[in-house]
C-alpha positions as CSV (number, residue, x, y, z in Angstrom):
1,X,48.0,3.5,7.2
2,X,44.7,5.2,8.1
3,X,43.7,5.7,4.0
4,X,44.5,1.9,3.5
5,X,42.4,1.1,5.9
6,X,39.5,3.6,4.5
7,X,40.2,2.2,1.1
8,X,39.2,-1.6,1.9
9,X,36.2,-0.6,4.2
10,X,32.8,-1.3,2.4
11,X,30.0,1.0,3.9
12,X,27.0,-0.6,3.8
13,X,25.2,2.5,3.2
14,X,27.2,2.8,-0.4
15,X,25.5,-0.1,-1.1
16,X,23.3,0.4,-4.6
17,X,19.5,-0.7,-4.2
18,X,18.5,-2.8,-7.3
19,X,14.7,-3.0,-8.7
20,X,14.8,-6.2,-7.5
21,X,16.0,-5.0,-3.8
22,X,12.9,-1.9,-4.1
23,X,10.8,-4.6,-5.6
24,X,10.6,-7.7,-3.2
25,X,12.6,-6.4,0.3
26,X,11.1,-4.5,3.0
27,X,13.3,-1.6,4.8
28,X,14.9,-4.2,6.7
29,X,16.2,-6.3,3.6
30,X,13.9,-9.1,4.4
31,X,11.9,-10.2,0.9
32,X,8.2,-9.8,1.5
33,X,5.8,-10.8,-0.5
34,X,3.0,-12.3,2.1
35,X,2.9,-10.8,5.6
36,X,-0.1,-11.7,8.4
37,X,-2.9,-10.3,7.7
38,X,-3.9,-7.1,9.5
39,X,-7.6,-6.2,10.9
40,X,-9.6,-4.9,7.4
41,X,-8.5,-7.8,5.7
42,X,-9.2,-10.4,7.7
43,X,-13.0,-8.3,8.3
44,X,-13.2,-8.3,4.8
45,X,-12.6,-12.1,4.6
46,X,-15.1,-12.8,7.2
47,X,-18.0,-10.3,5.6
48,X,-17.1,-11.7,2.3
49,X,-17.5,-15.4,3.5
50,X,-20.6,-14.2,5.3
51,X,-22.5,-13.2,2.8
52,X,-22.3,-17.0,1.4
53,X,-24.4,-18.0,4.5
54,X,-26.8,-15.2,5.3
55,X,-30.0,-15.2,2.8
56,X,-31.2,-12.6,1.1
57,X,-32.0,-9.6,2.6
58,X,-30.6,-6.6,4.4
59,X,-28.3,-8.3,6.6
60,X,-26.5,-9.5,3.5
61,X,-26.5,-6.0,2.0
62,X,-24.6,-5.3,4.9
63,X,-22.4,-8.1,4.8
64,X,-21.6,-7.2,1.3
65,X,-21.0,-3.7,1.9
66,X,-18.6,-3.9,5.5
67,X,-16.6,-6.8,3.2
68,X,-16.3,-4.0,0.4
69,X,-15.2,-1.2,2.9
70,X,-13.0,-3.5,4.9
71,X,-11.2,-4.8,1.3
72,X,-11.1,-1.1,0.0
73,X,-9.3,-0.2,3.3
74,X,-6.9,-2.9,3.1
75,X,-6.0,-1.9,-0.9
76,X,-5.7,1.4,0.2
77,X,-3.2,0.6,3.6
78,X,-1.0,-1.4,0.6
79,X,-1.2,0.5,-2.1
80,X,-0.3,4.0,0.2
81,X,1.7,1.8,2.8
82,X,2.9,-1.3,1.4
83,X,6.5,-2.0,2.7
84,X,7.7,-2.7,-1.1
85,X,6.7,-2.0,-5.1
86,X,5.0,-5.6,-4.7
87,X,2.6,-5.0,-1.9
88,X,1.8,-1.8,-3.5
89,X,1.1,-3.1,-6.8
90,X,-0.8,-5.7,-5.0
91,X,-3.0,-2.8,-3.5
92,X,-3.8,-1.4,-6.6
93,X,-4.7,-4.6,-8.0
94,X,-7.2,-5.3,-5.9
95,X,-8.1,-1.9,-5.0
96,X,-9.3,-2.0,-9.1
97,X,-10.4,-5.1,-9.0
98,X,-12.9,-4.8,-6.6
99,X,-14.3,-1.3,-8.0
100,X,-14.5,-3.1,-11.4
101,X,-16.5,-6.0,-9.9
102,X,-18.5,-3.7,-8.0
103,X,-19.8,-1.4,-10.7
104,X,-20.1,-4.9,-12.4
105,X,-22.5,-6.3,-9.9
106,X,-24.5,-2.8,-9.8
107,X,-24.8,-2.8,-13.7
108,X,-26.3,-6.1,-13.5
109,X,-28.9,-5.2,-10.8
110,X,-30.2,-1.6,-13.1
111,X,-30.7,-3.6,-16.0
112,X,-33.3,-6.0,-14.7
């Protein structure tokens, strides 16, 4: 009696993990895809939208680089500790995106 019962018991640790399942869900099976933000993104945010307001000068130079650190920071917490293959590919993303647009903005600057 104790083997039928066995037998028609589903374990949920048996349970197969599909790309989709390693893709979207967290460890708790909950899809994630935006989460609230944490401190060096919203800093970033803030620098970023500061340097918008401030003039020129070296308080936006500032500005520009604590919004570059803080974002950098952020792509790296994601792309090292994102809770699924999304928010890590989301890291990387911007992690390249904002080196390409920062050697971008630096190559423009040389050849004046």
């Amino acid at each position: 009696m104790s083997s039928q019962l066995t037998q028609n018991q589903e374990l949920p640790s048996a349970k197969k993990t599909t790309l989709f399942d390693r893709t979207f869900r967290d460890s708790e099976g909950k899809i994630v895809i935006a989460q609230i933000p944490n401190l060096p993104f919203l800093v970033g945010l803030a620098a970023t939208l500061l340097q918008f307001l401030l003039p020129s000068g070296k308080i936006q130079i500032t500005s520009e680089l604590v919004a570059f650190g803080a974002l950098f920071t952020w792509a790296w917490l994601e792309l090292f500790d994102g809770v699924n293959y999304f928010r890590r590919a989301l890291g990387l993303i911007v992690l390249v995106g904002i080196i390409v647009l920062k050697l971008n903005g630096s190559l423009d600057v040389n050849s004046l």
